[in-house]
Each structure stands twice: as structure tokens, then as C-alpha cells.
C-alpha positions, 0 to 999 in steps of 0.5 A: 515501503508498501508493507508499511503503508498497508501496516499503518492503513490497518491500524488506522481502520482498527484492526490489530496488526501483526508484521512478519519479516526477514530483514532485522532492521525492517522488523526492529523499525515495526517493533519500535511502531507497535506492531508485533513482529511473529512468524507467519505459521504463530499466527496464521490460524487466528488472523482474519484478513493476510496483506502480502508484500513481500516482493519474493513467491510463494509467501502464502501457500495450500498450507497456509491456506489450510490453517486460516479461518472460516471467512478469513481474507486473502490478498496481494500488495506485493510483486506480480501474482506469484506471492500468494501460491494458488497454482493447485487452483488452476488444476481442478481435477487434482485439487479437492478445492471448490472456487466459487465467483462472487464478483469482480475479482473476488472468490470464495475458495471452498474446502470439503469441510465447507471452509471458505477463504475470500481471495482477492483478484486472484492473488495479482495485486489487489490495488491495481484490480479495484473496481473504482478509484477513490475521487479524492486519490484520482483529484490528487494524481490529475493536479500533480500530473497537470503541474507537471506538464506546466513545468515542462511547459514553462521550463526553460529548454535545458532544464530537464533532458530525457530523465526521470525528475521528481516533481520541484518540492513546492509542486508537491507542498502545494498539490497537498495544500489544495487538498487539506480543506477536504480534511478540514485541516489547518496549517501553522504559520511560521513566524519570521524569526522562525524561518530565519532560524530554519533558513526556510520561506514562509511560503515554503518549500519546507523540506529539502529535495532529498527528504523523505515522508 
């Protein structure tokens, strides 16, 4: 889910995505996105930013890093901080490597030749060592977070145990709502025939429980 998230936030920005993969379902799911599903030492040399997230170590290693270009950006969305092999790094005096601090948690790794690589918090998980959250990402989990604690609140004693509960789906539907307006987006209304027709409320919610986005 997470590579998919990063394949379509890339593309959405322009860029020009590859996908590499294990599992044949997952790359034919890419293949029918449009996206080109290579293996990683085809393409290494010429892509300028690398997105693990693959959930296993040592996606990315010094060979890796050795075939990408100068300027190319290196960085995890994956599991822990072992995806991206910088180990040799930690070692200086037996590594030919020079690692130069930019900013919070962005490095410049340094070959001999002069080869730069961007490294982004040092392999850990890029999303979870950003300097600031959008606004907008941070309006979204505090109305979620705070109807939450209303349902809790209101909900009669038996209703919820000690378990994890996904938020009531007209929750959500409406958290989102709320939030359209900053797009300037507008909703279709359905009509009373058509809702008969869905077994669905005008108001919602508009999708089972179990319904995945």
C-alpha cells in the first residue's frame, strides 16, 4: 500500500515512475497503472530520486549507490532503517566515502571522484523525520481524532470493548467533506431514484464498512 501511495504521489507531481518488484500480482496491478515494472540494476544508473518500501533490508546497498547518478536522491518509506544498507558509512576509516551534513536530516554522501548522493534521515523513514507537517494533513487527523473521542463519548457502554474500531464510515465521509472546500471541489447529489436503486441515504454513508479506497 505504501509503494503505491509513493508511485501515485510521483506521478501526480510529473515525475516518471519505474516500480520494481517481487510479487507478480503486485507488479501486474503496476503494469495495468502504467507504470514500467524493471528490476533495479536496469534502471538504477539513470533515475534521480529512489523511494524504498519494500518492507525487507538491504533494498539499496554500496553497489547501488555506486551506479546512481551525481545529484540523485536516496530515501526510505519503508520498514525501520534497515531498507537502504548504509552501514559501511558508520565506519569511516574503512570507508572511502565522505558524508557531509547539509541540514536536518539530509546528507550529502561523497565519492572520491566527487559524486554526490542526497540521503534523506539517514535511511529511517523519510515521512516520520520531516521537519513540519502540511496544515492541512494535521486539520484532517485532529477532526478524525476529535469525532473520535465524541463517539466514544456518546457511544452507548457496550458498544466498543477494549479493541481496535475503525472509525463509523459517515465519520469519515464527513471529516472529508469538511475538507473538500480547500480544493474547491464540488460533490453530485444523488437522486431519490437513484438511492432507492443503491439501497444507499442521500446523506450517506456511501460505502460499506468493509470497502476499501
Amino acid at each position: 500500500e505504501i509503494g503505491k501511495g509513493c508511485c501515485s504521489a510521483l506521478r501526480g507531481m510529473g515525475c516518471f515512475v519505474f516500480v520494481t518488484e517481487i510479487d507478480p500480482i503486485c507488479a501486474l496491478q503496476a503494469c495495468m497503472e502504467g507504470y514500467r515494472v524493471v528490476r533495479l540494476e536496469e534502471i538504477i544508473k539513470q533515475v534521480d530520486i529512489v523511494v524504498t518500501a519494500s518492507g525487507s533490508k538491504f533494498t539499496i546497498t554500496r553497489d547501488s549507490l555506486d551506479k546512481m547518478k551525481n545529484g540523485a536522491i536516496v530515501c526510505n518509506m519503508g520498514h525501520s532503517n534497515t531498507e537502504i544498507d548504509i552501514s559501511f558509512l558508520r565506519e569511516p576509516s574503512s570507508s572511502d566515502l565522505h558524508v557531509e551534513h547539509v541540514r536536518n536530516n539530509v546528507d550529502h554522501v561523497i565519492w572520491p571522484n566527487g559524486k554526490r548522493i542526497v540521503l534523506i534521515a539517514e535511511g529511517r523513514i523519510m515521512n516520520l523525520c520531516c521537519s513540519s507537517v502540511p496544515s492541512f494533513v494535521i486539520s484532517i487527523t485532529a477532526v478524525t481524532q476529535a469525532l473520535a473521542l465524541i463517539e466514544l463519548y456518546n457511544a452507548p457502554t457496550n458498544r466498543y470493548k477494549c479493541d481496535v474500531y475503525l472509525l463509523p464510515k459517515k465519520m469519515d465521509e464527513y471529516v472529508a467533506s469538511l475538507h473538500l472546500p480547500a480544493f474547491d471541489a464540488h460533490l453530485t447529489e444523488l437522486s431519490d431514484e437513484q438511492c432507492k436503486y443503491l439501497g444507499i441515504n442521500k446523506a450517506g454513508p456511501f460505502k460499506p464498512n468493509y470497502y476499501r479506497y
